[in-house]
MARNU-345513 format. One record per residue (C-alpha): x, y, z; residue in one letter. Coordinates in steps of 0.2 Angstrom, whole numbers, plus 5000, padded with zeros to 4 digits. Example, Ala and Ser with C-alpha at 12.3 -4.5 7.8 and 13.67 -1.06 7.14 Angstrom:
506249785039A
506849955036S
This chain:
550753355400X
552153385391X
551853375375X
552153535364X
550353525356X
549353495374X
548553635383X
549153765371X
547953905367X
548153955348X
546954095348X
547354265345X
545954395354X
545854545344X
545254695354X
545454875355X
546654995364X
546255075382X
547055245379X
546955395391X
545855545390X
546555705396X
544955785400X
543355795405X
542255635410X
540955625394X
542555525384X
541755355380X
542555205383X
543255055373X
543254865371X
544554785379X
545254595375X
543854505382X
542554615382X
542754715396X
542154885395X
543155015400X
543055205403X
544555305407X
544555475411X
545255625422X
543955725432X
543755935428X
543155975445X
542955925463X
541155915460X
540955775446X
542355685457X
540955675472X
539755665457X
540555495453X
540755425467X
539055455472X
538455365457X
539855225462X
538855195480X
537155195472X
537955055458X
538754965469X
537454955482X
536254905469X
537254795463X
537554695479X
535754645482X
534954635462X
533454555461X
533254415457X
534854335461X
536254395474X
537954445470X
539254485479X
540954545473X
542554545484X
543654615479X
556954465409X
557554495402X
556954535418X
558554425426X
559754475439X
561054345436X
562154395452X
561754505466X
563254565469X
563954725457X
565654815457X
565554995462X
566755125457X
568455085451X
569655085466X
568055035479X
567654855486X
566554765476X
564954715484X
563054645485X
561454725483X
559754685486X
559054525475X
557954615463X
556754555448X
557454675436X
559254735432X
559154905437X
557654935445X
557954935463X
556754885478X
556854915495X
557254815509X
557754845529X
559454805526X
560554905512X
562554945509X
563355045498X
565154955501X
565755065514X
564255075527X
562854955531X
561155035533X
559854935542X
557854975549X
557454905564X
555654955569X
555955145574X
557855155573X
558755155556X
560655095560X
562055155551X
563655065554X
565455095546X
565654905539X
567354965526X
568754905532X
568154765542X
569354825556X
568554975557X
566954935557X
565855035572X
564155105575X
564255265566X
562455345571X
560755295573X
559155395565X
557955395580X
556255375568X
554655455574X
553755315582X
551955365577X
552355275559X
552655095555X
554355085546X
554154965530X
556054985520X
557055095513X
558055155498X
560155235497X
560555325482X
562255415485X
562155535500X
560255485503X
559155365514X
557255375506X
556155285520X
554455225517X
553155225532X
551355225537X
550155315548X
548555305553X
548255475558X
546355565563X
545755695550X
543955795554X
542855775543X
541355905535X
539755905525X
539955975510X
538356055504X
538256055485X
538856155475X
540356075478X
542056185481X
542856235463X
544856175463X
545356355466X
544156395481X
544856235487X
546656285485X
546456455492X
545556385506X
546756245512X
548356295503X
550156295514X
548856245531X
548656055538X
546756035541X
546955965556X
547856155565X
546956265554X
544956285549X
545056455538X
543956375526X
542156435519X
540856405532X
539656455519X
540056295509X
540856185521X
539856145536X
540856075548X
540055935559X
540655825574X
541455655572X
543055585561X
543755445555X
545355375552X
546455375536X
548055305531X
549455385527X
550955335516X
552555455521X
554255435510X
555755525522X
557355575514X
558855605524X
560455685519X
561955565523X
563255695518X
563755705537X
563655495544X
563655555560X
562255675560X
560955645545X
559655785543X
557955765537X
557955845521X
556255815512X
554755725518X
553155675508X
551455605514X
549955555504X
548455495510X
548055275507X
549055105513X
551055075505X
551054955491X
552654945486X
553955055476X
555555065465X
557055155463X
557955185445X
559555285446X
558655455456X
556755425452X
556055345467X
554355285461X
553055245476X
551455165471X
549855165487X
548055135490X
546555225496X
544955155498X
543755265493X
542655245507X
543855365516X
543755505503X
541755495503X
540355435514X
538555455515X
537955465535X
536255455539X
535755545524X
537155665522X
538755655512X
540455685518X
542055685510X
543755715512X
544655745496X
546455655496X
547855765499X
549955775497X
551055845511X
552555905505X
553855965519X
552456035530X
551256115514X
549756015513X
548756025495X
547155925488X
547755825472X
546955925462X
545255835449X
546555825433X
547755715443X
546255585447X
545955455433X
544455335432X
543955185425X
542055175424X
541355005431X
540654985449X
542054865457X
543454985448X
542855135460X
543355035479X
544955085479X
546055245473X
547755205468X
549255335468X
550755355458X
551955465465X
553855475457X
555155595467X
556955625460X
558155635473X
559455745463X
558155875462X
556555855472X
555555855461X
554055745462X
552555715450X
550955635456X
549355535446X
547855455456X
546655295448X
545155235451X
545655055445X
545254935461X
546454895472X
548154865468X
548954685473X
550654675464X
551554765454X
552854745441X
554154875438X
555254865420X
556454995413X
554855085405X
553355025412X
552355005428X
551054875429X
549754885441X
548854715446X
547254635455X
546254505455X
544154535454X
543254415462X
541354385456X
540354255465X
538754225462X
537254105465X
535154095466X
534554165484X
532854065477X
532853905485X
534753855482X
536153915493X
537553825483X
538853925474X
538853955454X
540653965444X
541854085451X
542454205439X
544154275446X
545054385431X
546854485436X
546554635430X
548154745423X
548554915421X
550154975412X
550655175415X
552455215405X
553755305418X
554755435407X
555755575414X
554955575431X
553255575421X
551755445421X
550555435409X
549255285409X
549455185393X
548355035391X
547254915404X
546754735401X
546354565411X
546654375411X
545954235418X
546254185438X
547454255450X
549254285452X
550554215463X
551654365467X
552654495456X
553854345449X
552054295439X
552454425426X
553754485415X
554054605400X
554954565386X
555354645369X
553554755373X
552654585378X
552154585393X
552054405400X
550754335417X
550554165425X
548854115434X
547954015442X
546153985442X
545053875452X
545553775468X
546253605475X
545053585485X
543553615474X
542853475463X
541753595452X
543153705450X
544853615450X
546253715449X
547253735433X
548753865430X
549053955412X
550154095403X
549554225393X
550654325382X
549954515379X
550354655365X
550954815371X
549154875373X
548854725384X
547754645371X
547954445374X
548654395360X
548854195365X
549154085377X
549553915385X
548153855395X
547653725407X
549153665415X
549253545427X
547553525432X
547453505449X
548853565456X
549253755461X
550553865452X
551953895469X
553353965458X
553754065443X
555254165432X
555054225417X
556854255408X
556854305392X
556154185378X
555854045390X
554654045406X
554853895421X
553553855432X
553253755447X
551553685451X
551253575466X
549653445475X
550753295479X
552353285467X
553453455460X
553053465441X
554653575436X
553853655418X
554653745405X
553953875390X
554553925374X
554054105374X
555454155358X
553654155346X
552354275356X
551054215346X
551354025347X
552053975365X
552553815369X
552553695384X
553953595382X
554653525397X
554053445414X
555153365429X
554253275442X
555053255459X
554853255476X
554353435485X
554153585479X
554953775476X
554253945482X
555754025473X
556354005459X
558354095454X
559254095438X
561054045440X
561454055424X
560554025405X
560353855407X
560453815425X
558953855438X
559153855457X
557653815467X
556953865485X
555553775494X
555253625505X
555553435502X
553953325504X
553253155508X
552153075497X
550653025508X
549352875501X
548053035497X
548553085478X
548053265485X
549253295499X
550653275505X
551853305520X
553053455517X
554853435528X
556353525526X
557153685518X
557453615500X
558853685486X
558753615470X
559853645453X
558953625436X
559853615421X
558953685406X
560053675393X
558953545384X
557253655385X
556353505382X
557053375395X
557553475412X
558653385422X
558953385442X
560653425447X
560553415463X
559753435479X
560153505497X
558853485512X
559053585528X
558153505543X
556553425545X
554753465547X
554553615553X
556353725546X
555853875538X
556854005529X
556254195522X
556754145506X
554854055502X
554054215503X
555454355503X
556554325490X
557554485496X
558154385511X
559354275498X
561154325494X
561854235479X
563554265468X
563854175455X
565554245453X
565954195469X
564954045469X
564154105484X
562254065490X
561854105510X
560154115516X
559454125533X
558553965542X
557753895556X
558053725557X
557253605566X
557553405566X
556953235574X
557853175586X
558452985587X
557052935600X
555752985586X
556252925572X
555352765574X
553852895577X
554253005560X
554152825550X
552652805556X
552152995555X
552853095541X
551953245550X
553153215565X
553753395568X
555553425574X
556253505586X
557053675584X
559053645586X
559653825575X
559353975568X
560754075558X
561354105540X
561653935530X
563353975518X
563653865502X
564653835487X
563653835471X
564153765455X
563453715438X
563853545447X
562753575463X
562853625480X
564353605493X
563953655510X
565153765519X
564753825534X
563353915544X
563254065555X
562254115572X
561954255581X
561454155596X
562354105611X
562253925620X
560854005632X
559954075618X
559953905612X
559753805624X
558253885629X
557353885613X
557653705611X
556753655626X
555453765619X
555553905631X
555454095630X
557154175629X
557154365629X
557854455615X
557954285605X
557054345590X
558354505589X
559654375586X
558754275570X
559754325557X
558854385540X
559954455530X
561754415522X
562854525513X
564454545504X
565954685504X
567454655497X
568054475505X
566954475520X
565154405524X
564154515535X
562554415545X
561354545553X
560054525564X
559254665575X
560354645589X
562054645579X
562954625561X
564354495562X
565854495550X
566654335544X
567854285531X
567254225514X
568654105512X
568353995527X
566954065535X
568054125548X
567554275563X
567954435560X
567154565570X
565654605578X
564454755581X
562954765590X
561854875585X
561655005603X
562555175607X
């Protein structure tokens, strides 16, 4: 496997570009890299918007039950080396979130700005005084409205932006055709929320009985000028489910997600639809047919994907919609957004054989170009198989850079096997590395710079890396087998890795094993081509647990101050069944802890130093004997954060300060007025 001439895909797939037309649908589409056709266009009316995805319906519908067969479709550079970042001169120094990419933010449910620790707790966003330590209080709490599900938030100077969803009731109505042109619609609608006010055309809208439910994404900004009474200062709703979002300097950029089912229906022979709509501060407007894009292919028209950036300096906020599937994952650079998801396209004979045919799964990609609070779509393309999670992809030097996998453990027919493909600027695939480790499943990825690591994983940890430095020639060069696994995977530095997963049993079946433990692991890198184990920590037996493996925000790390914390749930086997585990490698633990884990980390390893809890003896002593505590859950820490020379640990029920020198208690503040 690691030779540097196995698996390697030489090929270079010459293709055209996917560019965007500004108007009109009739613009024909081009070839991408493999042959898929595209066309992308923006709509002229409200009318060829229906139009489309009338057409949509009737192709998809069609396309679900063909004859004669059935198919069914379903649907760094880029390195932050230290979380931690010196504010202005003359303020403490302090951590911020873990991101992907040096200055582009993402948002979390815990934030500081080194003077105040913001924190979202369900309904209520926290603000506590945490600078000076002394001095640390409950400042004020922002009493959210409890009909929306709070996800994160962002803080740029004197602002909170919160993100949340609804599911609010909207009527819904018959249009007969013709459709309402885009200003009828606008007078009709313009400044009045739908659901108050029906001043609308009853000679061309038909109101009938009924509803249905559509999601709704709001962004909240609050003005922190005054700590002890923040004001709402602008809010912002669109219509679909949150994906995700970014922040660089004051451009918030929010990408959601709207099935089109919920914009148009056909009912018992009549169509319905409810064109998606933007509520700025109380003023509700369609999107108007310019702002919609589409890509023409039946699976492509499920799901509406919007685009919104809003500058906090100024308000100002731009908004674009696609019809280009369902977005997954994203992946935010300096320049670029990437939009991602992964088509699925069974198929087999409904004459006389039930069995299942090939699976084609392709991750399709979509790259829009962020400039001055603008978006304009730039290029689309696909690869084989399905990604991880946003760690999977990468740009570099206006490559853009994607891990896969493709098949399944499980499957036979279709083992899986894992692969990198390295695309132009106009997502063309241009080569690629493929077939590795059949098999096994890809469980980690980081891409940083000219080199790639991977972790795959069925019985034993293959630790890979890839030359990337040629884009048209990349090369596997290194693989490291050894116990466990890593979900996470966190540069320390150029040449040393640091790993998060669990530690594992090898059991007598090549294609399992028994997982354990929280394990760390150090890889250097140094020598691309033989990666070496540094060393290894493991927290707990079968059955600990930390964030980390799939939130790789809950990790605090400084390489400066050679400071890594994370929060766990440990639970180990006691000395009466040990003789039990020996026999059993799947002999669960019992829980015994759950706080923040503190350690020293060097080029030479890991030192332990301490750990941290917000739970008292009764706290504990009940969820040992496996009982129900009240309020326990409050008190699992899940975030760690740094301010000058003291380590906050905050749960919801409290933040606790304690020295970073020798772990030692400082304060504490609960988090009720």
């Amino acid at each position: 496997m690691s030779s540097k001439q196995k698996n390697r895909s030489k090929a270079i797939i010459l293709s055209s570009i996917i560019v965007l037309s500004a108007i009109g649908i009739g613009i024909g589409g081009l070839l991408s890299s493999n042959g898929y056709s595209y066309e992308l266009s923006t709509f002229d009316s409200y009318d060829s918007f229906i139009a489309f995805l009338q057409k949509q319906q009737t192709q998809k519908d069609n396309y679900y039950s063909p004859e004669p067969s059935l198919r069914v479709m379903e649907s760094t550079d880029s390195m932050d080396l230290a979380s931690g970042d010196t504010a202005a001169q003359n303020s403490p120094s302090y951590s911020e979130t873990n991101i992907q990419v040096a200055g582009v933010d993402e948002p979390d449910v815990v934030k500081t700005d080194g003077s105040f620790i913001y924190l979202l707790s369900e309904t209520d966003l926290f603000i506590v005084q945490s600078y000076p330590v002394e001095e640390a209080e409950l400042v004020s709490t922002i009493h959210l409205n409890s009909s929306y599900e709070y996800s994160s938030f962002f803080v740029y100077e004197n602002n909170l932006i919160v993100f949340a969803q609804s599911y609010p009731t909207y009527y819904w109505s018959h249009y007969e055709y013709p459709l309402l042109e885009k200003d009828q619609v606008d007078d009709a609608t313009d400044g009045e929320d739908k659901e108050e006010s029906h001043s609308t055309d009853q000679s061309i809208i038909s109101p009938r009985s009924g509803n249905w439910s559509v999601s709704q994404v709001a962004i909240f900004v609050y003005d922190l000028s005054d700590k002890q009474q923040p004001l709402l200062s602008k809010s912002i709703k669109i219509d679909g489910s949150f994906v995700d979002a970014r922040r660089i300097d004051a451009t918030v950029y929010v990408v959601a997600s709207e099935n089109t089912y919920d914009i148009f229906r056909t009912i018992d022979g009549n169509d319905y639809v409810q064109i998606p709509k933007i509520n700025v501060d109380g003023t509700i407007k369609r999107l108007s047919p310019n702002q919609i894009h589409y890509v023409d292919e039946p699976d492509e028209a499920s799901k509406l994907t919007h685009v919104l950036t809003l500058n906090i300096s100024s308000f100002n906020h731009n908004e674009k919609s696609f019809l280009i599937g369902s977005t997954h994952e994203l992946y935010m650079s300096a320049d670029h957004l990437y939009l991602t998801y992964t088509s699925y396209d069974y198929s087999f004979s409904i004459l006389g054989s039930s069995s299942y045919e090939e699976t084609s799964e392709k991750t399709k990609i979509h790259k829009i170009k962020l400039s001055n609070d603008d978006i304009t779509y730039v290029a689309s393309g696909e690869v084989p198989g399905r990604l991880l999670n946003q760690f999977s992809m990468d740009e570099h030097d206006s490559y853009f850079r994607i891990a896969t996998t493709t098949g399944y453990i499980w499957n036979e027919d279709q083992p899986s096997q894992n692969h990198v493909y390295v695309l132009d600027e106009n997502l063309n695939t241009i080569s690629s590395i493929n077939d590795i480790a059949p098999g096994e499943e890809l469980y980690a990825a980081r891409f940083m710079g000219n080199t790639s690591y991977l972790v795959t994983f069925k019985n034993t940890d293959p630790f890979f890396t890839i030359d990337l430095s040629d884009p048209l020639n990349p090369e596997l060069l290194g693989e490291l087998k050894l116990p466990g696994y890593s979900d996470y995977l966190h540069p320390y530095d150029e040449d040393h890795i640091i790993g998060i997963g669990k530690d594992t049993v090898a059991s007598d079946d090549p294609n399992f094993a028994w997982y354990q433990g929280v394990k760390l692991a150090l890889f250097n890198v140094s020598d691309i081509d033989n990666p070496v184990l540094v060393d290894t920590e493991v927290i707990g037996d079968r059955g600990s647990s930390t964030p980390v493996l799939s939130d790789h925000k809950a990790l605090l790390f400084d390489k400066n101050k050679q400071l890594l914390t994370l929060p766990v749930s440990v639970s180990e086997i006691s000395d009466e069944h040990k003789k039990d585990y020996e026999n059993n490698p799947g002999t669960y633990g019992r829980f015994q802890y759950q706080g923040a884990y503190v350690f020293t980390v060097t080029s030479e390893g890991f030192s332990f130093r301490d750990r941290i809890t917000h739970l008292n003896q009764s706290f504990l002593d009940a969820l040992q004997n496996h009982s129900w505590y009240r309020g326990s859950d409050e008190r699992f820490i899940h975030r760690t954060l740094y301010i000058d020379n003291v380590l906050y640990t905050i749960s919801k029920a409290m933040i606790q300060a304690h020295t970073l020198d020798d772990v030692s208690f400082v304060n504490q503040m609960m988090l009720e007025e």
